[in-house]
N, CA, C and O atoms as a DFTB+ gen file, in Angstrom:
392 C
 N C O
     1  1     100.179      99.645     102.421
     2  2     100.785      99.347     103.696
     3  2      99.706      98.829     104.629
     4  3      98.512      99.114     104.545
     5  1     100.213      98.114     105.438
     6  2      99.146      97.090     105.979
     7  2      99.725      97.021     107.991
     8  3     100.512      96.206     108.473
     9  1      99.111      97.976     108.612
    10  2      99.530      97.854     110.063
    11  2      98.367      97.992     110.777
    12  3      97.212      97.990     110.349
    13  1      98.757      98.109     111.874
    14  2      97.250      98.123     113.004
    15  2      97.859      99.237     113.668
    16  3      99.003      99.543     114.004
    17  1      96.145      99.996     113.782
    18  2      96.418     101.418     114.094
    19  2      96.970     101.761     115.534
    20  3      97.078     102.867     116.063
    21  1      97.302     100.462     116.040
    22  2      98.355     100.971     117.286
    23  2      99.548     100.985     117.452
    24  3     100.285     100.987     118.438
    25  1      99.743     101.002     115.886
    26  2     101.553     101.146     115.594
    27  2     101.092     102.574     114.275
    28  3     101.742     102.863     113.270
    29  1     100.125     103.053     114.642
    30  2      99.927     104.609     113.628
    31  2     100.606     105.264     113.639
    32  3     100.928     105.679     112.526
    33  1     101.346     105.863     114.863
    34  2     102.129     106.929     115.082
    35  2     103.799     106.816     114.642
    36  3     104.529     107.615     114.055
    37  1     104.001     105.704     115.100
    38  2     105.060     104.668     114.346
    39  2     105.325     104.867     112.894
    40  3     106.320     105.278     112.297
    41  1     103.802     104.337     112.372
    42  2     104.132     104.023     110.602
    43  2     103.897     105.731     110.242
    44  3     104.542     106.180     109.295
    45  1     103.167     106.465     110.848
    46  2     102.784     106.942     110.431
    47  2     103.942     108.838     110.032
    48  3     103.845     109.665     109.125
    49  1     105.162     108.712     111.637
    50  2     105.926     109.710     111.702
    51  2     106.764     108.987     111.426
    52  3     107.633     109.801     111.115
    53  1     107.447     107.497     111.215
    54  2     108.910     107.269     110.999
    55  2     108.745     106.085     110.081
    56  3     109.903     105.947     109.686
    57  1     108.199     105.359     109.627
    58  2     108.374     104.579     108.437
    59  2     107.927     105.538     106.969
    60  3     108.501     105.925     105.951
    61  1     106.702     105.623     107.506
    62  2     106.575     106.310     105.499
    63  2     106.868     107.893     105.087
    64  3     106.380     108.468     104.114
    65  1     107.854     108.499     106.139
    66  2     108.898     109.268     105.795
    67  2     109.773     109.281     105.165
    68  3     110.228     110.171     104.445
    69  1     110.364     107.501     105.537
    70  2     111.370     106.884     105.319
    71  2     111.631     106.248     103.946
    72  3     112.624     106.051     103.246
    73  1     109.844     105.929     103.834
    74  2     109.717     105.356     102.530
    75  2     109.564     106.356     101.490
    76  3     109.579     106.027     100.304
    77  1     109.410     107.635     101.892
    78  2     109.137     108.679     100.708
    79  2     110.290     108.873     100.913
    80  3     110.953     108.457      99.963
    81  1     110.758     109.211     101.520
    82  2     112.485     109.993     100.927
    83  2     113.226     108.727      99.926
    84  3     113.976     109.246      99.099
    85  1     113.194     107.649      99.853
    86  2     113.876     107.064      99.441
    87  2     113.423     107.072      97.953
    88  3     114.207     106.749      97.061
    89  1     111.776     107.555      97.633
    90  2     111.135     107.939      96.453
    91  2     111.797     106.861      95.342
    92  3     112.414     107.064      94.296
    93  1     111.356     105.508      96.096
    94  2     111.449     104.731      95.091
    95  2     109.837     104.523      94.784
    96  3     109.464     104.726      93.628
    97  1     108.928     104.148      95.721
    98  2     107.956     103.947      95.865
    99  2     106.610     104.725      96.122
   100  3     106.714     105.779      96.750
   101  1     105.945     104.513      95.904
   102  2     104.260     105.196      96.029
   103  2     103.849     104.628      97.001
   104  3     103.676     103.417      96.861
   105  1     103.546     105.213      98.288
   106  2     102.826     104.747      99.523
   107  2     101.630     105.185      99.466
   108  3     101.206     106.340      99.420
   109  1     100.854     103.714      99.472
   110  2      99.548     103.898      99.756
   111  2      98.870     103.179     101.032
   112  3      98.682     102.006     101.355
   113  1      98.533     104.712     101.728
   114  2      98.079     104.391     103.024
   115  2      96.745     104.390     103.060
   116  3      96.171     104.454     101.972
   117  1      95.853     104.310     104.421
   118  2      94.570     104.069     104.607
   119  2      94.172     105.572     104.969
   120  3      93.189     106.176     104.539
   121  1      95.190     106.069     105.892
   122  2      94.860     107.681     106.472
   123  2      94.893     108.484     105.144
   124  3      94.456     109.577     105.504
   125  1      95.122     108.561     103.999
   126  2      95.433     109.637     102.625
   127  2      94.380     109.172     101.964
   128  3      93.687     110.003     101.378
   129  1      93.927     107.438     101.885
   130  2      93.397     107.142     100.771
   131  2      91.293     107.109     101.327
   132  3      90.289     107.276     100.633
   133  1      91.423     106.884     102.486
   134  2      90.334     106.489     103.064
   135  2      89.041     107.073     102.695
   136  3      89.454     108.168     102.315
   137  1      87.381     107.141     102.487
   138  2      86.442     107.767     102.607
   139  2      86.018     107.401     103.613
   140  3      86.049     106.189     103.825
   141  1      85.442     108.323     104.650
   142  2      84.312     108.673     105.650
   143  2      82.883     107.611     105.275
   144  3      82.467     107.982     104.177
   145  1      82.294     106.817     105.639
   146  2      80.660     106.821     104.848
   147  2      80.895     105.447     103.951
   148  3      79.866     104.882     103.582
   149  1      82.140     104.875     103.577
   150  2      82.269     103.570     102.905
   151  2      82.573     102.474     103.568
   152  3      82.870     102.465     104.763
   153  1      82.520     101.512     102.856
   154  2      82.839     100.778     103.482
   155  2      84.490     100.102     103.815
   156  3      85.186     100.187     102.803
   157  1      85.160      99.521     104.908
   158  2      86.350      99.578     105.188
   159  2      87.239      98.469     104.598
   160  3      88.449      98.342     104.412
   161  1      86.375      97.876     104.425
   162  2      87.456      96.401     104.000
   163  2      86.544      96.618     102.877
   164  3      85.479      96.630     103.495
   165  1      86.279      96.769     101.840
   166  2      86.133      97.407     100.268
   167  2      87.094      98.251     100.028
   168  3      87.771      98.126      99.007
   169  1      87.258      98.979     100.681
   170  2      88.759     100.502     100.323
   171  2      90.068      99.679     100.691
   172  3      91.159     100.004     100.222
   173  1      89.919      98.649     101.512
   174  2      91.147      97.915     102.227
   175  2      91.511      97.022     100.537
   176  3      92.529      97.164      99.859
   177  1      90.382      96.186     100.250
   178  2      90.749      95.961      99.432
   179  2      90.844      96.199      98.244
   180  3      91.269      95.298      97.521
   181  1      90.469      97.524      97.643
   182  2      90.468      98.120      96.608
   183  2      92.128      98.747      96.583
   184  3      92.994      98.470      95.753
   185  1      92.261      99.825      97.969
   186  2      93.911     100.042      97.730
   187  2      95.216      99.092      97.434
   188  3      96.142      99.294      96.648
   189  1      94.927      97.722      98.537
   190  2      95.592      96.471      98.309
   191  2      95.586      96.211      96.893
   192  3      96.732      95.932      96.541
   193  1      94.610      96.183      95.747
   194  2      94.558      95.680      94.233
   195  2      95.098      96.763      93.416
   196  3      94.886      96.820      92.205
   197  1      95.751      97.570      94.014
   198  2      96.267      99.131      93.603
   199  2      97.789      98.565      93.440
   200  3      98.459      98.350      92.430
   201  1      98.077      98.405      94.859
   202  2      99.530      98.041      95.480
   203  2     100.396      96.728      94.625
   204  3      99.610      95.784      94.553
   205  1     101.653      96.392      94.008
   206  2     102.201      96.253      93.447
   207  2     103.062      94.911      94.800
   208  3     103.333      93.711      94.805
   209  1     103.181      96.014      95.690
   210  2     103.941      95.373      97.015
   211  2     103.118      95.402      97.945
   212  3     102.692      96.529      98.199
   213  1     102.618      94.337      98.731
   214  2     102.295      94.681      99.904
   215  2     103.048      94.401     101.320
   216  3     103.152      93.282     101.822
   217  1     103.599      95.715     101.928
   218  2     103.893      95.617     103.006
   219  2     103.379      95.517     104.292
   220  3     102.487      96.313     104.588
   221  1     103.765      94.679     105.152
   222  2     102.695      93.915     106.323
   223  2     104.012      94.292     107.463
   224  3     105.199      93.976     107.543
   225  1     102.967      95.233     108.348
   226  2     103.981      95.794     109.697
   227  2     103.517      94.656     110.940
   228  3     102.627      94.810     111.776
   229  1     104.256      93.703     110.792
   230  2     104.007      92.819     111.767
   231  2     104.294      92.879     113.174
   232  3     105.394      92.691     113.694
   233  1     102.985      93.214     113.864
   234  2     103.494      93.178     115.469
   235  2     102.162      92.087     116.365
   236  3     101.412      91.308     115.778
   237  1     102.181      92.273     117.498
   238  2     101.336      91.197     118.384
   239  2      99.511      91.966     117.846
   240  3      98.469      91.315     117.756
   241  1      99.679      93.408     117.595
   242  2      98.615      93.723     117.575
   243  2      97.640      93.672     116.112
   244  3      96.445      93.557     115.839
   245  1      99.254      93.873     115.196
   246  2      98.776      93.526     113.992
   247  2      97.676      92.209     113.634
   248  3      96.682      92.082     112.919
   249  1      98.766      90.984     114.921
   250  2      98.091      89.659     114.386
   251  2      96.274      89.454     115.088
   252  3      95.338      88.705     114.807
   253  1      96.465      90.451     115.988
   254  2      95.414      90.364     116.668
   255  2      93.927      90.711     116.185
   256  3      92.880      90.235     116.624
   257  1      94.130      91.848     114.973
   258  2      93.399      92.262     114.172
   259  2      92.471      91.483     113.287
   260  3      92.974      90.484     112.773
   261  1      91.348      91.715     113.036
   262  2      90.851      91.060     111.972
   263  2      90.936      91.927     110.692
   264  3      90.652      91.550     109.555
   265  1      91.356      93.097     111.048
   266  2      91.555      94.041     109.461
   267  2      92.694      93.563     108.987
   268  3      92.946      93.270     107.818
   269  1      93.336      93.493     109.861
   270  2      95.157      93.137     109.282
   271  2      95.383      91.987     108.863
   272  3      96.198      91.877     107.946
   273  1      94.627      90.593     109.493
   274  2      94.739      89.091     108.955
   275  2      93.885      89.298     107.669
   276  3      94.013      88.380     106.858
   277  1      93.046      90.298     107.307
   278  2      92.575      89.713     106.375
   279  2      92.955      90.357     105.125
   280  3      92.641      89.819     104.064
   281  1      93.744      91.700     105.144
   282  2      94.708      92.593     104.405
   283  2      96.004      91.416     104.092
   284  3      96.612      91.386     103.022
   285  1      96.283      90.450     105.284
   286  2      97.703      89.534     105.047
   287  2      97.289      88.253     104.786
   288  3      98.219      87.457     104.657
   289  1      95.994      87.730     104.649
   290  2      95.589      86.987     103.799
   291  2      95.369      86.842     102.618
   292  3      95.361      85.735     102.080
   293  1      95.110      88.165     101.888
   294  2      94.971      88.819     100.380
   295  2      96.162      88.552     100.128
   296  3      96.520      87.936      99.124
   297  1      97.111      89.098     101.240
   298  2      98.544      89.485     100.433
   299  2      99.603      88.177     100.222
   300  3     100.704      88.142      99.673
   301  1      98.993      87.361     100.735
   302  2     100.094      85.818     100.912
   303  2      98.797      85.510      99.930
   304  3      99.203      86.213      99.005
   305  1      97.641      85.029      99.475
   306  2      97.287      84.568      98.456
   307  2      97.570      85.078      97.030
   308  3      97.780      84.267      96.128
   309  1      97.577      86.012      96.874
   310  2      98.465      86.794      95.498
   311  2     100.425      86.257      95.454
   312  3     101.110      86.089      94.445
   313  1     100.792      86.131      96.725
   314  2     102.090      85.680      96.290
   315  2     102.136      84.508      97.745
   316  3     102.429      84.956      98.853
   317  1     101.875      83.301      97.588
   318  2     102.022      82.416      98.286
   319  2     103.630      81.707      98.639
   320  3     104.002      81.161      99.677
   321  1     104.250      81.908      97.585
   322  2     105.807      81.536      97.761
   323  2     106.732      82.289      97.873
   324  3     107.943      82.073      97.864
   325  1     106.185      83.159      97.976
   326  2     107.105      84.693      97.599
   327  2     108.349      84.758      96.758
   328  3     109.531      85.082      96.875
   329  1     107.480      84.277      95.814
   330  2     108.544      84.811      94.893
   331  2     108.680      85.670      93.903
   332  3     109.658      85.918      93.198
   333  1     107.577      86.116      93.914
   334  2     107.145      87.474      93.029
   335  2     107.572      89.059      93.737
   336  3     107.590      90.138      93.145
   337  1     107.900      88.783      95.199
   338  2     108.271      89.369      95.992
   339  2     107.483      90.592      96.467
   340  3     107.865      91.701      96.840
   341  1     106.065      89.962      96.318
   342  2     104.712      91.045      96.232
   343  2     104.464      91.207      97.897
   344  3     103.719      92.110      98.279
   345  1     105.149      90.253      98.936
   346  2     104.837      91.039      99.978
   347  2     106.055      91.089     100.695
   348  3     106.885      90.197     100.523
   349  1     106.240      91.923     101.394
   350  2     106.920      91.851     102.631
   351  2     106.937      92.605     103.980
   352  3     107.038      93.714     104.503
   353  1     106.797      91.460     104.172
   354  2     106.716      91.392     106.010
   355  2     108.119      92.195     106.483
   356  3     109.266      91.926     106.126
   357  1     107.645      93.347     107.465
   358  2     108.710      94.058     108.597
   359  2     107.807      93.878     109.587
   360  3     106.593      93.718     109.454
   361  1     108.642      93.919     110.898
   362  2     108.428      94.001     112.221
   363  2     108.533      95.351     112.303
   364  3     108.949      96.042     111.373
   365  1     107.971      96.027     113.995
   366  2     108.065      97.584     114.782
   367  2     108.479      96.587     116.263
   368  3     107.893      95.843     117.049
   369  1     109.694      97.060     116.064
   370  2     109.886      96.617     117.471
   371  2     110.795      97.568     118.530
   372  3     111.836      98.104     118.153
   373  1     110.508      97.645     119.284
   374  2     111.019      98.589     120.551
   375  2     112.876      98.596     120.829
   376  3     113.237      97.670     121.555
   377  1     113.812      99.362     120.416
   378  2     115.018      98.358     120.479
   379  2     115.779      99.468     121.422
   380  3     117.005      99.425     121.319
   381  1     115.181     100.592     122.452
   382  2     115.358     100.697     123.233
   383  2     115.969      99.642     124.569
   384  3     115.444      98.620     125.011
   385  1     117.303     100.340     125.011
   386  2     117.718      99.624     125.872
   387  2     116.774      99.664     127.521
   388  3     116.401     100.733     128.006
   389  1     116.568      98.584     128.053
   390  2     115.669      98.562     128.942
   391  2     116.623      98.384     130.592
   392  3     116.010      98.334     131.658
């Protein structure tokens, strides 16, 4: 899973809850999988070459990231047409009435 840690609380209490109960899938996150002392985009991309699917939580902050463009650069070069259906892109969006 591929988000920017200012949608953490987000992915972190209501999507991959969501995704374990449905226990189709193995979520592999950065907070479970991470070491202290390594390096970050080596583990970024070591879990990514793990992942089967990569899911990309697309928001303004995501794109803003250089961890996240370069986690969704891996992931659109492994499936450029998507048709292997190796990534997919969701949005976090606010759908509170304002």
């Amino acid at each position: 899973m591929s988000y920017s840690h200012k949608q953490g609380q987000w992915v972190w209490e209501r999507l991959v809850p969501i995704l374990r109960a449905g226990g189709c899938a193995e979520v592999l996150i950065d907070r479970e999988r991470f070491r202290a002392g390594r390096g970050v985009k080596g583990q970024m991309d070591a879990t990514q070459d793990q992942a089967d699917v990569s899911l990309l939580v697309l928001t303004p902050d995501y794109l803003a990231s250089d961890y996240c463009r370069h986690e969704m650069a891996r992931a659109l070069a492994a499936d450029p047409d998507f048709r292997r259906g190796a990534v997919l892109p969701v949005t976090q969006a606010d759908f509170r009435r304002r």
